[in-house]
N, C-alpha and C positions, 0 to 999 in steps of 0.2 A: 504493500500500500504506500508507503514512504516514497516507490516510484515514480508514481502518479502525482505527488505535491514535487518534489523535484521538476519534476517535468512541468509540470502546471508553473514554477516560480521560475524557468528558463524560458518560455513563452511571454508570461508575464512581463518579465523583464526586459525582453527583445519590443514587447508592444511599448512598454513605456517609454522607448527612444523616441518616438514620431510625436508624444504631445510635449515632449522634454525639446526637441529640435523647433518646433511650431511656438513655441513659448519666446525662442529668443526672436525669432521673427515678427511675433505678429506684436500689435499693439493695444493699447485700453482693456476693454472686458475681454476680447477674447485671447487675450493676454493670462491675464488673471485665471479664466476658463480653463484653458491648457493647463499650466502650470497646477492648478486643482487638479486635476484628470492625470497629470502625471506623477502628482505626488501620493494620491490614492496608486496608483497602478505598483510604483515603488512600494509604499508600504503592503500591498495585498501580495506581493510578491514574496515580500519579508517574512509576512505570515507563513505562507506556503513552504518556505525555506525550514523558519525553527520547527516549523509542524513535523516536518520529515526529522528536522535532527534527533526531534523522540522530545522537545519542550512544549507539548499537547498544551499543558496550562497557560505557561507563555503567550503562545499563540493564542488561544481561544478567548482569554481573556482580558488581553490587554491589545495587543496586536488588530485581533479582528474588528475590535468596538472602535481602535481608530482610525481603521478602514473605513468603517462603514460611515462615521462621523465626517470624513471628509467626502466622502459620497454625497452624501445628504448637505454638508454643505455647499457642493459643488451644485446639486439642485435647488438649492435656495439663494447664491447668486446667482444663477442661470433666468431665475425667474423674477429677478428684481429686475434685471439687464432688459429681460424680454419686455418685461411693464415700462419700463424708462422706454424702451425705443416703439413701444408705441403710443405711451403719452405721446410722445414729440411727433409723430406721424399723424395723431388725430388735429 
């Protein structure tokens, strides 16, 4: 089983280069955007890593919750950005 989060945290980590490269490019929100999107990818990666190393609690307990925490708040500036730019389009 341990092969399968190895493998899942070298996937992981190869995805996280494209919103890690898009971060120094782009600019304003979607700036911001990226850089959330690749800092979750990094730490879910993380996860997957000490999971396999056999630090289950590690992982699941602290690791995962701030994964998910920057998930969610990658979807709560997501949706301030999208209200700001349609204010200004109404």
């Amino acid at each position: 089983m341990e092969e399968i989060h190895y493998i899942s945290a070298m996937f992981i980590f190869v995805a996280s280069i494209i919103p890690i490269y898009l971060s120094f490019k782009l600019k304003n929100e979607l700036r911001v955007l990226t850089i959330l999107l690749g800092v979750f990818a990094i730490f879910h990666g993380i996860y997957h890593l000490i999971y396999a190393i056999g630090l289950e609690t590690l992982s699941e307990e602290i690791l995962q919750p701030i994964s998910i925490g920057i998930l969610i708040l990658f979807g709560i500036i997501y949706l301030k950005i999208r209200k700001t730019r349609n204010v200004i389009k109404a």
